[in-house]
C-alpha positions as CSV (number, residue, x, y, z in Angstrom):
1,X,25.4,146.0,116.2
2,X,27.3,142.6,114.3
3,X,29.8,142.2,117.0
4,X,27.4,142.8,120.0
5,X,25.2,140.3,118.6
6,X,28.0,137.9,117.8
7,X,29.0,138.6,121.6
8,X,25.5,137.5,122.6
9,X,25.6,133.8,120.2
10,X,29.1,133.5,121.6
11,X,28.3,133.5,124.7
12,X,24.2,132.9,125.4
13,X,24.5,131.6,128.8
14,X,26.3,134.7,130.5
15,X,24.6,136.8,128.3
16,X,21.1,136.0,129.2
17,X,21.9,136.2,133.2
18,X,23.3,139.5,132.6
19,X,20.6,141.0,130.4
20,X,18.1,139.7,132.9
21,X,19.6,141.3,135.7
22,X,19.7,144.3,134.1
23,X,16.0,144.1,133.0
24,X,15.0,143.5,136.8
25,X,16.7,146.3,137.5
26,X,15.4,148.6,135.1
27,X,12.1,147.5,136.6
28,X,13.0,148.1,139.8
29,X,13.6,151.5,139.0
30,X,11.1,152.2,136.9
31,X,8.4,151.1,139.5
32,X,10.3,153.5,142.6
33,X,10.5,156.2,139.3
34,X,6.5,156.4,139.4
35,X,6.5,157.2,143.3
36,X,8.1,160.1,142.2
37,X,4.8,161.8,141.1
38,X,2.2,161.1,143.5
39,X,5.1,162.3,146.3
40,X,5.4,165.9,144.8
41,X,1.8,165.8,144.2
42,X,1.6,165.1,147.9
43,X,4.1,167.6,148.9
44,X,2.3,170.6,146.9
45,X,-1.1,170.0,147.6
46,X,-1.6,168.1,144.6
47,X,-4.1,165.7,142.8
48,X,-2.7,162.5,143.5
49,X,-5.2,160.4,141.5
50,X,-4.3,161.1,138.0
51,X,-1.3,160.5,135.4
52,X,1.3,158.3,136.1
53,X,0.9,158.4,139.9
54,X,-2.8,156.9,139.8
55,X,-1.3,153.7,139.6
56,X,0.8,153.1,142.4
57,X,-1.6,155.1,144.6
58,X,-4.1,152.9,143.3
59,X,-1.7,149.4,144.2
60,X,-1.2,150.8,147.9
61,X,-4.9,151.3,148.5
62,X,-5.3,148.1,147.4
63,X,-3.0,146.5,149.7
64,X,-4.1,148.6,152.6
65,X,-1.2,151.4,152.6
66,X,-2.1,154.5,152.6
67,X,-0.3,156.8,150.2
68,X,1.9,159.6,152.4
69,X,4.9,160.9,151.9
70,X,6.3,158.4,154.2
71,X,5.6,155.5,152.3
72,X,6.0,156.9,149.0
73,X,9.9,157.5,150.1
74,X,10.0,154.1,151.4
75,X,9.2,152.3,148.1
76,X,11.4,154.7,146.3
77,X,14.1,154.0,148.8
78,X,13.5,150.2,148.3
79,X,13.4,150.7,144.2
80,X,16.7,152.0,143.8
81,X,18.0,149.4,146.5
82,X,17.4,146.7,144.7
83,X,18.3,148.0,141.6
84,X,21.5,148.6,142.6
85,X,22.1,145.1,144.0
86,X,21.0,144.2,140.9
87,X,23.2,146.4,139.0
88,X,25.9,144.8,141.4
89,X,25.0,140.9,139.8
90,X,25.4,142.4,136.5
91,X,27.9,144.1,136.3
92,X,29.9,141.2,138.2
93,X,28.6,139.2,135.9
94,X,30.2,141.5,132.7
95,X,33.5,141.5,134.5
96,X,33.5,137.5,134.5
97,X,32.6,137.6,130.8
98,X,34.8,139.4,129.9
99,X,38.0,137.7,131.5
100,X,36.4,134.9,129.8
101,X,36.0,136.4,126.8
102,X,39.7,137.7,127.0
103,X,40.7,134.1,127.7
104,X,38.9,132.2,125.5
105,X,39.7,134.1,122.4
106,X,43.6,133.8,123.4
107,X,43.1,129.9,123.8
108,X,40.4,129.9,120.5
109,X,43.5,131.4,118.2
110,X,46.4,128.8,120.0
111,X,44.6,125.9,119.4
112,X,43.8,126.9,116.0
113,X,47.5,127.5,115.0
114,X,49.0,124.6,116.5
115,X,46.5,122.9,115.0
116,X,47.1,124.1,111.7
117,X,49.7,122.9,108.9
118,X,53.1,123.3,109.0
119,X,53.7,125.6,105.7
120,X,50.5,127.9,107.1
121,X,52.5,128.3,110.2
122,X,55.8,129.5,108.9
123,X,54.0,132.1,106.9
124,X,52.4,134.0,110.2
125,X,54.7,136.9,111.6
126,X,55.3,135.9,115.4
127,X,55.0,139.5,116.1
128,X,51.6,139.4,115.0
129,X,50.4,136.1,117.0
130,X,51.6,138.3,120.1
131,X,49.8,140.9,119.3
132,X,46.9,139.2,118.7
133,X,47.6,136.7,121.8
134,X,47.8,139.9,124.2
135,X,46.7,143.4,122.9
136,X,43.9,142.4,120.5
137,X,42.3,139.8,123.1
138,X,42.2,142.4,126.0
139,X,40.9,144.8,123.5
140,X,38.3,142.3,122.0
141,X,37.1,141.3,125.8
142,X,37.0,145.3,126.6
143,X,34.6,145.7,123.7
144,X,32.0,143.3,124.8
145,X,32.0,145.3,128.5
146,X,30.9,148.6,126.3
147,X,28.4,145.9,124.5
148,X,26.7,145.3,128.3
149,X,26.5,148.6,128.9
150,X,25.2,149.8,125.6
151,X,22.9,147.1,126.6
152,X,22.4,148.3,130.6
153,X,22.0,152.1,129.2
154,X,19.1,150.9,126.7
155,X,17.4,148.8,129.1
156,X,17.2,151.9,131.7
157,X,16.1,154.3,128.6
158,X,13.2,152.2,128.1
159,X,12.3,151.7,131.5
160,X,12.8,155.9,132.0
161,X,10.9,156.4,128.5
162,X,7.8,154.6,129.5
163,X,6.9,156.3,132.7
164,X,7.6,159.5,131.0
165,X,5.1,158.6,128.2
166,X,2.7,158.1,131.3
167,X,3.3,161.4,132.6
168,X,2.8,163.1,128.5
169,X,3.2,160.8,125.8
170,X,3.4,163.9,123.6
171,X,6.3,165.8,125.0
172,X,8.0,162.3,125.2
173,X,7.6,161.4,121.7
174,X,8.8,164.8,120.8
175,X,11.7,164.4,122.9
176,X,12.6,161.1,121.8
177,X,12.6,162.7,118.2
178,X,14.5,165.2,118.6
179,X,17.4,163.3,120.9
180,X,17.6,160.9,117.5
181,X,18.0,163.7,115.1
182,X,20.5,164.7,117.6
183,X,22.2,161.3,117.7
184,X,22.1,160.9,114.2
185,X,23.9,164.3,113.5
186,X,26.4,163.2,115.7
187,X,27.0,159.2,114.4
188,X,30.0,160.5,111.8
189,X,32.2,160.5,115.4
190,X,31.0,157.5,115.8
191,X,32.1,155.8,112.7
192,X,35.2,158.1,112.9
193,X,36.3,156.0,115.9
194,X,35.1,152.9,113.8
195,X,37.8,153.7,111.4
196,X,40.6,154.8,114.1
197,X,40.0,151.4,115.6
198,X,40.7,149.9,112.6
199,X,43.9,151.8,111.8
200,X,45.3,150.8,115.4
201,X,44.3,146.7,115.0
202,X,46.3,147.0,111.8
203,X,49.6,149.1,112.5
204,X,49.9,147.4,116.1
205,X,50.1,144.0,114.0
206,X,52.7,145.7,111.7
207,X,54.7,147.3,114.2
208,X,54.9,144.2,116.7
209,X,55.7,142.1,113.9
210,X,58.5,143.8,112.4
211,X,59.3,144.5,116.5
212,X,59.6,141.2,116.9
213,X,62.0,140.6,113.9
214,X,64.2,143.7,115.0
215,X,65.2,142.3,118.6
216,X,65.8,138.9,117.1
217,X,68.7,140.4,115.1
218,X,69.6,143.3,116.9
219,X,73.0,142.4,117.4
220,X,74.3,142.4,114.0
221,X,72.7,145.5,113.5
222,X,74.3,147.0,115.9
223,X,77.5,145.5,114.9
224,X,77.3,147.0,111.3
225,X,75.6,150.5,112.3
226,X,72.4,149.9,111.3
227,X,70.2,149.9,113.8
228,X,69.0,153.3,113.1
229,X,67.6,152.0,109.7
230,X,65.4,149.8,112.1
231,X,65.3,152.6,114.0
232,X,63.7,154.8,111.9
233,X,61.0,152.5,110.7
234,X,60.2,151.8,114.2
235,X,59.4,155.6,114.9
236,X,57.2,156.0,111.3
237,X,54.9,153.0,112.0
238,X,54.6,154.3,116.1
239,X,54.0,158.0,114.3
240,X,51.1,156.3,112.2
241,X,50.1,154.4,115.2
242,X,50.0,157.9,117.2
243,X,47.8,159.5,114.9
244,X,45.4,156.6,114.9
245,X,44.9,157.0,118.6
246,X,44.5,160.4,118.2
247,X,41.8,160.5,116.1
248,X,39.8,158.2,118.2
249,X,40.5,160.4,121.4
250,X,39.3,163.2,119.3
251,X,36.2,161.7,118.1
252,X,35.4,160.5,121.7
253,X,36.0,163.8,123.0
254,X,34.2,165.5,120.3
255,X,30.8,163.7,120.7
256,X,31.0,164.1,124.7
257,X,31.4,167.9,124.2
258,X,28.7,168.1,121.5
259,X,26.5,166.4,123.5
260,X,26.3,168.1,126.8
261,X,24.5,171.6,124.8
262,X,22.7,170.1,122.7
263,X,20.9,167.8,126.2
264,X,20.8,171.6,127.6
265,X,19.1,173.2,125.0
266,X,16.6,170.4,124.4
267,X,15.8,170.8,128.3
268,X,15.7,174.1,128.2
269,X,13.5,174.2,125.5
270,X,11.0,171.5,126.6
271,X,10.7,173.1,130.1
272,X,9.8,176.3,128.8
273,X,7.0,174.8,126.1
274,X,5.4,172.6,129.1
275,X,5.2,175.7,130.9
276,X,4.0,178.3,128.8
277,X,2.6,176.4,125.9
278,X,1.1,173.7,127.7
279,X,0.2,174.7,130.9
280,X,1.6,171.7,133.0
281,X,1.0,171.3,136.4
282,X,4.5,172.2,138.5
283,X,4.7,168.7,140.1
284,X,4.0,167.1,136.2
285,X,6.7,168.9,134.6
286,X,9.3,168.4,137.1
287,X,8.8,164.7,136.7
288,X,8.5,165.1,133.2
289,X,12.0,167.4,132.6
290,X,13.9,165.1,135.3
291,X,12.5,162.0,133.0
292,X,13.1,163.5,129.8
293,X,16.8,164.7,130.7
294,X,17.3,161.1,132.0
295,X,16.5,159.5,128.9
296,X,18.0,161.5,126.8
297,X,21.4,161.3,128.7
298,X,21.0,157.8,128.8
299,X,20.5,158.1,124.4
300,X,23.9,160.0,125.0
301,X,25.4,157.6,126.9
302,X,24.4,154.7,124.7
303,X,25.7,156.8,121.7
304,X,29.3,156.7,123.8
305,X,29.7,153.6,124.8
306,X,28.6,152.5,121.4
307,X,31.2,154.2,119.7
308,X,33.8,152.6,122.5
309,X,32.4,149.2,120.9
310,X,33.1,149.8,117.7
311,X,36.3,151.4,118.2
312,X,37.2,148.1,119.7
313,X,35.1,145.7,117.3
314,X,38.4,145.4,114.8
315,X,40.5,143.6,117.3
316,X,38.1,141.0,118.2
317,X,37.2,140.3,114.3
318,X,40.6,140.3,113.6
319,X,41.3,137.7,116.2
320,X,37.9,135.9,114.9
321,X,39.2,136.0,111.3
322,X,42.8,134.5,112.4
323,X,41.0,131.8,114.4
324,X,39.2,130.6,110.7
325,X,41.5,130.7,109.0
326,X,43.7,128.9,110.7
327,X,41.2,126.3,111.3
328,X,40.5,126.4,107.2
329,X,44.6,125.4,106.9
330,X,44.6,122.5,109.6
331,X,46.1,119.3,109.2
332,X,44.7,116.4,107.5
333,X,42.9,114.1,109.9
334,X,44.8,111.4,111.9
335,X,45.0,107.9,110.9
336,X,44.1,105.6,114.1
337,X,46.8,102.9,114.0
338,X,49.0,102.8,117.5
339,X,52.9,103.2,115.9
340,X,55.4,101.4,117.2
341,X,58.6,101.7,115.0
342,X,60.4,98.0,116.2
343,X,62.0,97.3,112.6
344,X,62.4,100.4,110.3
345,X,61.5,103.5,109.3
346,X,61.1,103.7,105.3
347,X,60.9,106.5,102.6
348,X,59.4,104.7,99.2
349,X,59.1,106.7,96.5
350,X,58.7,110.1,97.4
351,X,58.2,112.6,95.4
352,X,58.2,116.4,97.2
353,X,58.3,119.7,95.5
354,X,57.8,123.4,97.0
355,X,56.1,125.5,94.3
356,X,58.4,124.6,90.7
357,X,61.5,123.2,92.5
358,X,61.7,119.6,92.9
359,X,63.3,118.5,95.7
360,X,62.6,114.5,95.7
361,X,62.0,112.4,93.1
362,X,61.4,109.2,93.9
363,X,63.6,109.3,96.8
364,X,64.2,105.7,98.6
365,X,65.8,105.3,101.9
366,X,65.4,103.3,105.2
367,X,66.2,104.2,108.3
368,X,66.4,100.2,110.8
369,X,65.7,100.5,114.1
370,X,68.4,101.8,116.6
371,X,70.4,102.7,113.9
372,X,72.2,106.7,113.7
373,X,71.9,107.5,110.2
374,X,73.7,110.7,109.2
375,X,72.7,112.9,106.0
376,X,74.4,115.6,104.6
377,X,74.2,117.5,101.1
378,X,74.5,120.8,100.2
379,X,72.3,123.6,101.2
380,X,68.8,123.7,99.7
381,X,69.0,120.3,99.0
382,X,65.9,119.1,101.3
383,X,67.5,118.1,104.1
384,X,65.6,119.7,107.1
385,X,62.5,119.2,104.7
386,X,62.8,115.5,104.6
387,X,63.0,115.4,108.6
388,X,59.7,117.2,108.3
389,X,58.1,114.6,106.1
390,X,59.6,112.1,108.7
391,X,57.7,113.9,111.7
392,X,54.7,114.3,109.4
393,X,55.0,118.1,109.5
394,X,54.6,118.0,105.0
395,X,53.0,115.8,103.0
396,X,55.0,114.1,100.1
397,X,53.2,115.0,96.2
398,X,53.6,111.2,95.8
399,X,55.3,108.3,97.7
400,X,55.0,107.0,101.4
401,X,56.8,107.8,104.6
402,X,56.3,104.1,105.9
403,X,57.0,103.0,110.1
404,X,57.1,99.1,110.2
405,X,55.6,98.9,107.1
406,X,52.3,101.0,107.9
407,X,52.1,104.7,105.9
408,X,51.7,107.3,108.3
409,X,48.5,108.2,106.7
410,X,46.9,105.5,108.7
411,X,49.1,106.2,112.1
412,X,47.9,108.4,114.5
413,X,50.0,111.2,113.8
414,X,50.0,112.6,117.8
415,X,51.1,109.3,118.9
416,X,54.2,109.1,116.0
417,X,55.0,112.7,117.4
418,X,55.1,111.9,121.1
419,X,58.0,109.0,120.1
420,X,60.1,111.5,118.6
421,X,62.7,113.4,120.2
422,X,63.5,116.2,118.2
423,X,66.3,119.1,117.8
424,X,66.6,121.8,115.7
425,X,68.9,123.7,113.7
426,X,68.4,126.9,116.1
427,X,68.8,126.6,120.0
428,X,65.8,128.0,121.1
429,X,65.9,127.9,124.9
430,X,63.2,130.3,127.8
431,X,64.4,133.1,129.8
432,X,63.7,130.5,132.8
433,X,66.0,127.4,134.9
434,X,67.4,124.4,133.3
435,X,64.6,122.1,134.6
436,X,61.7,124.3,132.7
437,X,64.1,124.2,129.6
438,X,64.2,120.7,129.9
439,X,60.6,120.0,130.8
440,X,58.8,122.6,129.3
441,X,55.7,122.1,131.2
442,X,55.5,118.1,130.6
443,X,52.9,116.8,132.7
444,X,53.9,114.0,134.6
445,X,57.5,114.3,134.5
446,X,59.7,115.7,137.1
447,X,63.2,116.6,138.5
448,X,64.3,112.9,138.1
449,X,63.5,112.9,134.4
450,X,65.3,115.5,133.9
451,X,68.5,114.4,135.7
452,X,68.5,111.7,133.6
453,X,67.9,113.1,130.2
454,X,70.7,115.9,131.2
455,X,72.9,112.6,132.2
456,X,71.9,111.1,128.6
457,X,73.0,114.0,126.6
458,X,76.3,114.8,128.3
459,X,75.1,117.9,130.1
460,X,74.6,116.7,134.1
461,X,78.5,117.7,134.7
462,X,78.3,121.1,134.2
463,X,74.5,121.2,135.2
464,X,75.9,120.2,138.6
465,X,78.7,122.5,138.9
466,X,76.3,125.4,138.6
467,X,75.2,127.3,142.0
468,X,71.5,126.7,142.0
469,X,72.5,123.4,139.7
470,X,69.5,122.3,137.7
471,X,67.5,125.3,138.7
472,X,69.6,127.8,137.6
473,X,68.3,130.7,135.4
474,X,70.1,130.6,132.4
475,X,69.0,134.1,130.8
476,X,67.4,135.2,127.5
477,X,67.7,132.3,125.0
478,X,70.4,130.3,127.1
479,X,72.3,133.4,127.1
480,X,74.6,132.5,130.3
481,X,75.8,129.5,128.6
482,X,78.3,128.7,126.4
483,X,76.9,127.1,122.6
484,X,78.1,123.4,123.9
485,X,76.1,123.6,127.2
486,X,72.6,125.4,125.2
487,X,72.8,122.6,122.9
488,X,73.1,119.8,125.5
489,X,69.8,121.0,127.2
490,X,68.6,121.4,123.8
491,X,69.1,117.2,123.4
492,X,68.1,116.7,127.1
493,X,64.9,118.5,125.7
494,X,64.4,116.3,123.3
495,X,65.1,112.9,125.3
496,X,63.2,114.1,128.6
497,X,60.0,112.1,127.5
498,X,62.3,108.8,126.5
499,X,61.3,109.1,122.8
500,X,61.8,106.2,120.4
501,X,63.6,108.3,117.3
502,X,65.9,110.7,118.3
503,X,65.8,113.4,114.6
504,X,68.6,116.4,114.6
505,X,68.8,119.4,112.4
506,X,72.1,120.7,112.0
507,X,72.9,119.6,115.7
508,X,76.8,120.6,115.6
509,X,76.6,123.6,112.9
510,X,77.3,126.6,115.7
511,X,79.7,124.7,117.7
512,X,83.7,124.7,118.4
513,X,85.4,121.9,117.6
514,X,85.9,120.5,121.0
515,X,82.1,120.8,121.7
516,X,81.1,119.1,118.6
517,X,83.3,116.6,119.6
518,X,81.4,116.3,123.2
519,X,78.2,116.5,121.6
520,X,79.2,113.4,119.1
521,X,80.4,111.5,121.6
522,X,77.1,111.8,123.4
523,X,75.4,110.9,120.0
524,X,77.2,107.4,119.7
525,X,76.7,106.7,124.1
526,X,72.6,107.0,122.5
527,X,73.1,104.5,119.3
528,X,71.3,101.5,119.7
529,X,68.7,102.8,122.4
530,X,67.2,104.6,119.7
531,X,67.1,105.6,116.6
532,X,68.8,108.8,115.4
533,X,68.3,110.6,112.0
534,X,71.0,113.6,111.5
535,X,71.3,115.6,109.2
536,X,74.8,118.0,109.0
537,X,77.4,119.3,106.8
538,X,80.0,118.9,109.7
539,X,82.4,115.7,108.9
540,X,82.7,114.9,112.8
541,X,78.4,113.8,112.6
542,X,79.0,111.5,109.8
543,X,82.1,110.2,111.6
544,X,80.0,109.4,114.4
545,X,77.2,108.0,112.6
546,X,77.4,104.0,111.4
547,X,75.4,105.3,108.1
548,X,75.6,107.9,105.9
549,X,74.0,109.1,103.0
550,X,74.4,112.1,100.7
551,X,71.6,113.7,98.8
552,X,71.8,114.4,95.2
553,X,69.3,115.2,92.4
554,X,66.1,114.6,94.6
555,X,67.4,110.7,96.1
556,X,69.8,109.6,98.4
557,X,73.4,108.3,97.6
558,X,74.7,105.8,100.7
559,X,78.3,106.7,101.3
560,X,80.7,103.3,101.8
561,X,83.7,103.5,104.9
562,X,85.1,106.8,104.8
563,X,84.1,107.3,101.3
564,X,81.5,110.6,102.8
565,X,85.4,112.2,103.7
566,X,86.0,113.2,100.0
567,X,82.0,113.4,99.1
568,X,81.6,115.9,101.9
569,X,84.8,118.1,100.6
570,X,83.6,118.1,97.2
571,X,80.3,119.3,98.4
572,X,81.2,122.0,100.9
573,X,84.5,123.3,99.0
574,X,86.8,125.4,100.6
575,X,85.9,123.2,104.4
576,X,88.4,121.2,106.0
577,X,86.8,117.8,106.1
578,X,88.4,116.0,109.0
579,X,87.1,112.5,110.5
580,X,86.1,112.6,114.4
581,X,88.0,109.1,114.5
């Protein structure tokens, strides 16, 4: 009952509508439910004006009406009338909650994420967040629609169990005891399906994960003959999966089939003892078994939708849990000071280490404004690491990252962000047109802004050369392109929202010589209308940069005229090092 309640806290508002609708229309019921016994009285020759049936002959005397057949029909007519409109509000009212529920747990576990450090990021499997985005939310929001109706079913057992306690409390009380034992023999399915629910939450996790990392390197798998290896790991966690559904079909089944004798032979049984034990009148114990056989399917019911619930209750703690502890790893506050980066960009004394491996020891660099600074060193050095500490993505041990002289401890970070342009070491482009490549849902920019950031980075010649031009599809990850043309929209990307530092990771690393050459170009056409930060171990970057600097025991080295020519051969031996100029 944890994760109906939680349902219910969640969401109070849409919860209380819907339980009072369904408490109306239990009422509703329950009041046409009483005609039933003054009518057969009526019909048989009976005494109307005892049991359950003295009270609503009683209310129509009252109000003038005389008790026949007629009008007993009429109000039962009426009862279930209304109950089903009111049925009709609740139920529309689960089916909103639960696309909201769906909905709101997807946007709950985003903003957490993005919202969350950099380091705690990298570690979660994106096949996971996928899962958890699409299967585990729909499967979260499907268990509070078996909460509602564990919730509709109770409502309607009470509503059935209290006119059958006016008819004989004793028979009902027995009943009701015996339908528990009966549910209680029966709650191992139910936890069965507790622990199959469990199983799928985690092996859909593992298998879309791994999934995920499979298709991202399927082609040199293929290449080398070992995609089977994939292959076969692929089939054992679906196997595992398989036989986690299984047992929760199995456990559903099982509890439907066990129920359905056991409601027969507790029928059976109480019609015959009202009969012959008790003497009941005929009208009495036909209300009585319909009553009792209505509850106690409704028990049954409860019992199945219940285990439904809880066969679904991993997915949406799963996604709960996620949620935290993303939250618990978010990034520090913001500072409030409005950057503006018109002189420099400085690093002072930084000191940056990931577990035992110092990367930075007092490093000291400054990057003036409108300059293109180039970095290179060899790998594992800390180059892409000291573009994160730039963007604010890590935090130095020690030291300042320092933007006109103000640390960015005090500077809004999401403002510093929206002034950088930034490119990364893989091209990383949508299944979708050039514009939504170069846009990627940027409010208030448009067709215009992407002309001219395509213009900026060198890539509006071949955008326009293309049959649907700038709204061509260019495939899965920009595969209709060649590596030259993905990376242009890459920088076009970056420059679409006219940033003030311009930071690239490896921008030239997959490229042929003659599109490193284009891309370079394009680099020194943006000097001076911004600042660019590169880091690269190609020569043709640092040709085309006015600074450069090499990093070596945790600090930065500044290279003199074409000095970086022989320092870049030393540290990538075995390259020819050949200046762009």
């Amino acid at each position: 009952m944890r994760t109906l309640l939680a349902f219910i806290l969640t969401y109070p508002r849409r919860s209380i509508i819907m339980l009072l609708a369904l408490l109306v229309a239990g009422l509703a019921e329950g009041l046409s439910l009483t005609t039933l016994l003054p009518l057969l009285a009526t019909a048989v020759g009976g005494d109307t004006r005892s049991g359950a049936g003295k009270f609503i002959t009683d209310a129509l005397l009252t109000a003038g009406i005389e008790p026949t057949i007629a009008v007993m029909l009429l109000i039962i007519v009426a009862g279930m009338t209304l109950k089903s409109l009111l049925l009709l509000l609740a139920n529309r009212q689960v089916g909103y909650t639960v696309a909201h529920v769906a909905t709101a747990l997807r946007l709950e576990l985003i903003d957490a994420l993005l919202a969350s450090r950099w380091e705690y990021y990298l570690r979660q499997p994106a096949g996971s967040l996928a899962n958890s985005v699409a299967t585990e939310a729909y499967r979260a929001a499907t268990g509070f629609q078996y909460g509602a109706s564990v919730l509709a079913f109770a409502v309607q057992v009470v509503i059935y169990a209290v006119v059958a306690l006016l008819v004989s409390w004793q028979a009902t009380v027995v009943a009701l005891i015996v339908g528990s034992i009966f549910s209680l023999m029966l709650h191992r399915l139910v936890r069965a399906s507790r622990r199959a629910g469990a199983g799928q939450t985690r092996l859909l996790r593992s298998l879309l994960a791994y999934l995920t990392d499979v298709l991202g390197s399927v082609k040199p798998l293929k290449a080398m003959a070992r995609d089977n290896v994939a292959d076969a790991i692929l089939r054992d966690q679906n196997s595992q999966l398989e036989t986690a559904m299984r047992q929760e079909v199995w456990s559903k089944e099982a509890l439907r089939a066990l129920q359905e004798p056991m409601l027969a032979a507790l029928a059976a049984t109480g019609l015959y003892i009202a009969l012959v034990r008790w003497q009941m009148s005929l009208p009495q114990v036909m209300i009585l078994v319909f009553l009792l056989v209505r509850v106690l399917g409704l028990v049954n019911k409860v019992q199945r939708q219940f285990q439904h619930l809880i066969a679904q209750e991993s997915a949406y703690w799963a996604l709960r849990n996620a949620a935290s502890a993303a939250r618990a790893a978010s990034e520090r506050a913001a500072g409030s000071i409005e950057p503006h980066l018109h002189r420099e960009i400085e690093l002072r004394d930084l000191f940056f280490q990931y577990g035992n491996q110092e990367l930075f020891q007092g490093l000291q660099l400054r990057f003036p404004a409108g300059s293109f600074t180039a970095i290179f060193g060899p790998s594992g050095i800390g180059k892409s690491t000291l573009l994160d500490l730039l963007c604010g993505l890590v935090e130095p041990v020690s030291g300042q990252v320092l933007v006109d002289g103000v640390s960015l401890h005090d500077i809004n970070l999401r403002q510093w962000r929206r002034m950088i342009g930034y490119v990364s070491q893989e091209t990383i482009l949508l299944h979708d047109t050039i514009l939504a490549n170069v846009l990627v849902g940027e409010t208030g920019l448009g067709v215009a802004d992407a002309e001219r950031a395509l213009k900026d980075a060198g890539g509006w010649d071949f955008v326009a050369t293309l049959p649907q031009g700038i709204h061509t599809v260019i495939g899965e990850r920009g595969g209709l392109l060649s590596g030259g043309q993905r990376q242009r929209i890459a920088i076009a990307r970056a420059l679409a929202h006219r940033p003030r530092l311009l930071i690239l990771d490896e921008p030239t690393s997959a490229l042929d010589p003659d599109s490193e050459r284009l891309i370079c170009e394009s680099l020194q056409g943006l000097a001076g209308q911004l600042t660019i930060i590169a880091v690269s171990h190609r020569a043709a970057v640092s040709a085309a940069a006015d600074r450069v600097f090499r990093l070596v025991d945790g600090n930065a080295v500044a290279m003199k005229d074409k000095e970086w020519v022989k320092e870049t051969a030393a540290v990538l031996p075995g390259r020819n090092v050949v200046s762009s100029t």
